[in-house]
C-alpha positions as CSV (number, residue, x, y, z in Angstrom):
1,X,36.0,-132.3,126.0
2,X,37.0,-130.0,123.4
3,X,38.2,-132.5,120.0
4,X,41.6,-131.5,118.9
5,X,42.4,-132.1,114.8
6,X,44.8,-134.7,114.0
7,X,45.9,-132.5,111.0
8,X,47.3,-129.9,113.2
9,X,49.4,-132.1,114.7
10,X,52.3,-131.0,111.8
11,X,52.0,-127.6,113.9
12,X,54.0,-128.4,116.7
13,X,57.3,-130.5,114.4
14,X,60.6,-128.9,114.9
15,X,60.4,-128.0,110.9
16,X,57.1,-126.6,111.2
17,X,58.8,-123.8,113.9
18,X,61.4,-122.8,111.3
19,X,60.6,-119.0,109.7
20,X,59.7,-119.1,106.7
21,X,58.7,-123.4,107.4
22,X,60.9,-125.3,104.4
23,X,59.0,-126.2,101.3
24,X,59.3,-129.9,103.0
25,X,56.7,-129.2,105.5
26,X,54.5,-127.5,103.3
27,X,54.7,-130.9,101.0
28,X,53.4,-133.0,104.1
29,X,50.7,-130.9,104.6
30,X,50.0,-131.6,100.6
31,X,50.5,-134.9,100.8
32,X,48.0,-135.3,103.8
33,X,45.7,-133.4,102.7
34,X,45.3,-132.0,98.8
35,X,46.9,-135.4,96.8
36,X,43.4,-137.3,96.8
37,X,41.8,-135.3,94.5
38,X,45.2,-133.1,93.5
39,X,48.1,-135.9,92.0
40,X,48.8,-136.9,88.4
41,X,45.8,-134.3,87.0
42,X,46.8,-132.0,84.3
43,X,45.9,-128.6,86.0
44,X,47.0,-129.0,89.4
45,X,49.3,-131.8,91.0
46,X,50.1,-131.6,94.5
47,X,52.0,-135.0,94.7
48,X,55.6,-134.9,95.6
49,X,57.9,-133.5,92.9
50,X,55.3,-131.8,91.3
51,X,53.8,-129.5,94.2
52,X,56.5,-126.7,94.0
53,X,56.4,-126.2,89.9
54,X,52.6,-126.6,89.7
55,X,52.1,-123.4,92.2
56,X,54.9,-121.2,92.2
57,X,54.8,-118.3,89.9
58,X,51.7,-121.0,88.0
59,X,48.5,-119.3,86.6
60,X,45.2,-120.3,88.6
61,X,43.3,-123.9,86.1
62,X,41.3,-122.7,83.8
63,X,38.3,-123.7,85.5
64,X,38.8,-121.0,87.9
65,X,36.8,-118.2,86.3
66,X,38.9,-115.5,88.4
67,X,42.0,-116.3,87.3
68,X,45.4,-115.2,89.3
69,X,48.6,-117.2,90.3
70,X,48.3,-119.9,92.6
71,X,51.7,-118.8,94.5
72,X,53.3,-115.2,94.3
73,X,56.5,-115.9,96.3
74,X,56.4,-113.1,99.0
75,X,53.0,-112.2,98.8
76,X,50.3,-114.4,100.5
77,X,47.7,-112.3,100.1
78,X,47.6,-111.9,96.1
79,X,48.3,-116.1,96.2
80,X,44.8,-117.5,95.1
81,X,46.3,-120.5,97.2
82,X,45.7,-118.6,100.2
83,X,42.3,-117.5,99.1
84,X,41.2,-121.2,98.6
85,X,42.3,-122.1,101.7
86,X,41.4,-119.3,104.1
87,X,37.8,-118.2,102.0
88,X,34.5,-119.8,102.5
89,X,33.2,-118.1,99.4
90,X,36.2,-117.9,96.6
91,X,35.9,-116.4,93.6
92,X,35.3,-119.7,91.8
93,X,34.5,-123.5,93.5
94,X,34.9,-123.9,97.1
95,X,37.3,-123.4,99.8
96,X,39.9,-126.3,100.2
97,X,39.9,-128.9,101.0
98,X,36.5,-130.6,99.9
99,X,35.7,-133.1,101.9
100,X,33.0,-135.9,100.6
101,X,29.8,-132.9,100.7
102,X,31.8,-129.6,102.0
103,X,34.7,-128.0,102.6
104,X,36.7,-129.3,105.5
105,X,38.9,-126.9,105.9
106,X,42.1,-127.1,107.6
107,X,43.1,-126.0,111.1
108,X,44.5,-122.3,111.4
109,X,47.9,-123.2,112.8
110,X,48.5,-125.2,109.5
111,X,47.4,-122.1,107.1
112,X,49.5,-120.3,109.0
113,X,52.6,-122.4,107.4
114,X,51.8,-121.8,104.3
115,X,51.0,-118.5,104.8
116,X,54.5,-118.0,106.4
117,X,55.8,-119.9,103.7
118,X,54.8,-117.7,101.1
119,X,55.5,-114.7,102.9
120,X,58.9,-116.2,103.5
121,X,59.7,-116.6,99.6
122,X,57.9,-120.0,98.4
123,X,61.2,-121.3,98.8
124,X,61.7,-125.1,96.8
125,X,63.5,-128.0,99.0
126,X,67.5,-127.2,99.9
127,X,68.1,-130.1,96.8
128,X,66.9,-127.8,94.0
129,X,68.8,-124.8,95.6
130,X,66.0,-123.4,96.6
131,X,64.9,-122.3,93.2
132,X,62.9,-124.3,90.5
């Protein structure tokens, strides 16, 4: 029996079949999966009301030799976001998430969102008016 991964469960919410997905399902996926070692640290914090300003149009940490923005709204494939998450060898560190010896990384269907999230503008929550 082939074991399905509980994370991709987020795939198949109504929000998740929007195009581009809103900035609120990209959050979850945050929240579930980046905030244990991403919330309340100086270079990158993942945790809710912090996610959207930390990425979006932000400059790669320092401790990332390579540089880059994290999010280029409109264009996933110049987001080092996108390279973290979809690149077993990075330019710097390790492909995200870590897990407690590697990377564990995330099921394709949930890249995907934030892939089509990015593509889609890196649109904020409706609250904000969709900017910062």
């Amino acid at each position: 029996m082939e074991r399905v991964d509980p994370r991709a469960a987020i795939c198949s919410t109504a929000a998740a079949m929007m195009v581009p997905p809103p900035f609120e399902t990209i959050q979850q996926i945050f929240s579930d999966n980046c905030v244990t070692c991403h919330s309340g640290v100086d270079d990158l914090d993942l945790s809710s009301g912090s996610a959207w300003r930390d990425l979006v149009n932000h400059p790669a940490p320092a401790v990332e030799s390579c540089g880059g923005t994290l999010v280029v709204p409109g264009d996933a494939q110049a987001s080092y976001l996108m390279q973290k998450l979809e690149s077993d060898h990075p330019c710097a560190g390790s492909r995200m998430p870590q897990g407690d010896i590697l990377p564990v990384p995330l099921p394709a269907c949930v890249i995907a969102l934030v892939r089509g999230w990015i593509t889609g503008g890196a649109m904020n929550a409706p609250a904000d008016g969709g900017t910062d």
